[in-house]
PLY file of the C-alpha trace (Angstrom):
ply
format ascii 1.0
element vertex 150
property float x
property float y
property float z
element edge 149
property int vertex1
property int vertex2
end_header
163.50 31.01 34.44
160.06 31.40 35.24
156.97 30.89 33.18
156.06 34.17 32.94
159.96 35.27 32.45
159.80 32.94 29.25
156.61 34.27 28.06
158.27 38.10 27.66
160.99 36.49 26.22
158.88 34.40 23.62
157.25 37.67 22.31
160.58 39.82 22.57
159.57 41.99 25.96
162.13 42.90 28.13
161.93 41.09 31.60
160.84 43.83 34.32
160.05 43.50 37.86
156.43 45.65 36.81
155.66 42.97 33.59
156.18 40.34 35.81
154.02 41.25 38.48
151.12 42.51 36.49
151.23 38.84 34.80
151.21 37.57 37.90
148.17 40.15 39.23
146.13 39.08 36.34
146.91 35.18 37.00
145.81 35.41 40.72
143.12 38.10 39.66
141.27 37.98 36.56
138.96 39.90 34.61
140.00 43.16 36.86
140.24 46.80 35.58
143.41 48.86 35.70
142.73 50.53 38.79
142.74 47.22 40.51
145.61 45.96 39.21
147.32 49.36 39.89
146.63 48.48 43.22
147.25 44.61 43.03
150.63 45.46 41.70
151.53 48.80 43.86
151.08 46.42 47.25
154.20 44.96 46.58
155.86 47.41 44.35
154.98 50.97 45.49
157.02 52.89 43.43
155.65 51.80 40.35
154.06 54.70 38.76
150.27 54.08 37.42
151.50 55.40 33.89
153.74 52.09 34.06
151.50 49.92 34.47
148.92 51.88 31.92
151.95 51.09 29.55
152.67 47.53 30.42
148.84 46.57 30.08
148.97 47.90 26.51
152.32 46.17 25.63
151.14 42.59 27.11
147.70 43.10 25.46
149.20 44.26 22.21
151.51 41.04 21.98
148.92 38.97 23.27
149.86 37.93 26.56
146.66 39.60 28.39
143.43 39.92 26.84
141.39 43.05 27.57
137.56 42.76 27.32
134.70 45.65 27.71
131.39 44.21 28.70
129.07 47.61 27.29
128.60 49.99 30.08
131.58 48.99 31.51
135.20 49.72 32.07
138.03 47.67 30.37
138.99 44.75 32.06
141.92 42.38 31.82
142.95 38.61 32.15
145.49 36.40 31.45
143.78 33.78 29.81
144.85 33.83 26.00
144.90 31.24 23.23
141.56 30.19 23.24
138.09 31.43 22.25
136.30 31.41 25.33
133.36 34.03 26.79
132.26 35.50 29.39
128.79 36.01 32.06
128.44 39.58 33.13
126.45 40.04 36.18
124.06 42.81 35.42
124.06 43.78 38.99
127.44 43.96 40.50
129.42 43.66 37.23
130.95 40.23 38.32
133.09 38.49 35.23
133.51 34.73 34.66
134.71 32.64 31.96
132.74 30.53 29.70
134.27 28.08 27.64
133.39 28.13 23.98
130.54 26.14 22.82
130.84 22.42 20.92
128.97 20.67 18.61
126.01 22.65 16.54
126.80 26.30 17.53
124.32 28.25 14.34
124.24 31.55 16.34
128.09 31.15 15.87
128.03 31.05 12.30
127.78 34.31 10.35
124.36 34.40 8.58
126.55 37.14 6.15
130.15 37.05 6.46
130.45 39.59 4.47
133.41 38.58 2.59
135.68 38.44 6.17
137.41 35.02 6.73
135.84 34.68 10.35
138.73 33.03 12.73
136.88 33.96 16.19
133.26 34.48 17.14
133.22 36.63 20.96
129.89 36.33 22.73
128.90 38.34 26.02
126.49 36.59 28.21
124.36 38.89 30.53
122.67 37.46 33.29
122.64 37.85 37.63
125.15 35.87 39.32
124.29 33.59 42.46
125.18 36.47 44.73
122.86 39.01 43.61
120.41 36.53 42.97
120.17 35.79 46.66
119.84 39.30 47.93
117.00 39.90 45.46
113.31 39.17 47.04
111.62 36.41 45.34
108.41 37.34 43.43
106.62 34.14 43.69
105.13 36.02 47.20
102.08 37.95 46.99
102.72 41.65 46.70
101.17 43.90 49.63
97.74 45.46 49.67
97.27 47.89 47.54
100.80 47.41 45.67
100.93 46.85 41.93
0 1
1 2
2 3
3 4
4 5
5 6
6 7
7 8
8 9
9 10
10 11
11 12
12 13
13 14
14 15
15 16
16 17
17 18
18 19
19 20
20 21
21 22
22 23
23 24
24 25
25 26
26 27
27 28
28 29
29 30
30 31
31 32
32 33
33 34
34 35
35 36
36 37
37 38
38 39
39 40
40 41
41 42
42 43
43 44
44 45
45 46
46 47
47 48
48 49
49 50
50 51
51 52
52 53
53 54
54 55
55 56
56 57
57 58
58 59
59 60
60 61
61 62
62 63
63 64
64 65
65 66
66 67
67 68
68 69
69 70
70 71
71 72
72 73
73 74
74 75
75 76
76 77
77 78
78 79
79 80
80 81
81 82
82 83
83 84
84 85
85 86
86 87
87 88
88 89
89 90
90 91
91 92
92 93
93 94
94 95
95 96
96 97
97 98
98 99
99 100
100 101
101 102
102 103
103 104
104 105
105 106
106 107
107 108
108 109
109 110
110 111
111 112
112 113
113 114
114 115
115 116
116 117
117 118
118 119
119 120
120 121
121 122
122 123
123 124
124 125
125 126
126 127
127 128
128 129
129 130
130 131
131 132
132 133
133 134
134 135
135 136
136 137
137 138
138 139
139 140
140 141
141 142
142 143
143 144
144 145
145 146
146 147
147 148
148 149
């Protein structure tokens, strides 16, 4: 039996040839949106229907096998990392993802000021930034600008 075979089982999912290969999209591939794993998946299955894999994302994510994230201003995205309370960097530019592993020792700005009453069991934070990439293509400003520019 396969990992991911024993991971539907563990949460009472049927196996299915379309479960199994979105897991496996979302291993090889993660932090994508549905219409890339649509595709991921439809490469080697082409007869799965987009409605079954709309309905598979929301059955892993709502049994916590896939975790589904939404950066503001952007579109859902999915990933198969689960279990822990990591983050993410969002590049600004070109909407690249990556993970960021939970902070240790002091963390204050993870600590409500006002919990309001809630038992707090998981702090998410969103880092926003410019990844290497982008930061490359961008001109430097340390030049001086041209005549007559501002």
């Amino acid at each position: 039996m396969s990992d991911f075979e024993a991971q539907l089982r563990a949460v009472s999912l049927r196996v299915t040839r379309p479960r199994l290969a979105v897991l496996a999209a979302l291993r090889d591939h993660p932090h994508v949106d549905t219409e890339t794993v649509i595709d991921l998946v439809r490469a080697d299955h082409p007869a799965v229907s987009h409605q079954t894999i709309y309905d598979v994302l929301r059955a892993l994510t709502d049994t916590g096998l896939v975790r589904r994230i939404q950066p503001a201003g952007a579109n859902a995205r999915y990933e198969a990392r689960v279990g822990d309370n990591h983050h993410h960097v969002v590049c600004r530019s070109c909407g690249a993802i990556a993970d960021v592993d939970c902070a240790v020792g002091h963390t204050p700005c993870l600590t409500a000021s006002d919990d309001h009453g809630f038992v707090i069991d998981q702090a998410e934070v969103v880092y926003w930034g410019t990844c290497p990439d982008c930061a490359a293509d961008r001109p430097r400003n340390d030049s001086p600008l041209p005549e007559g520019s501002k």
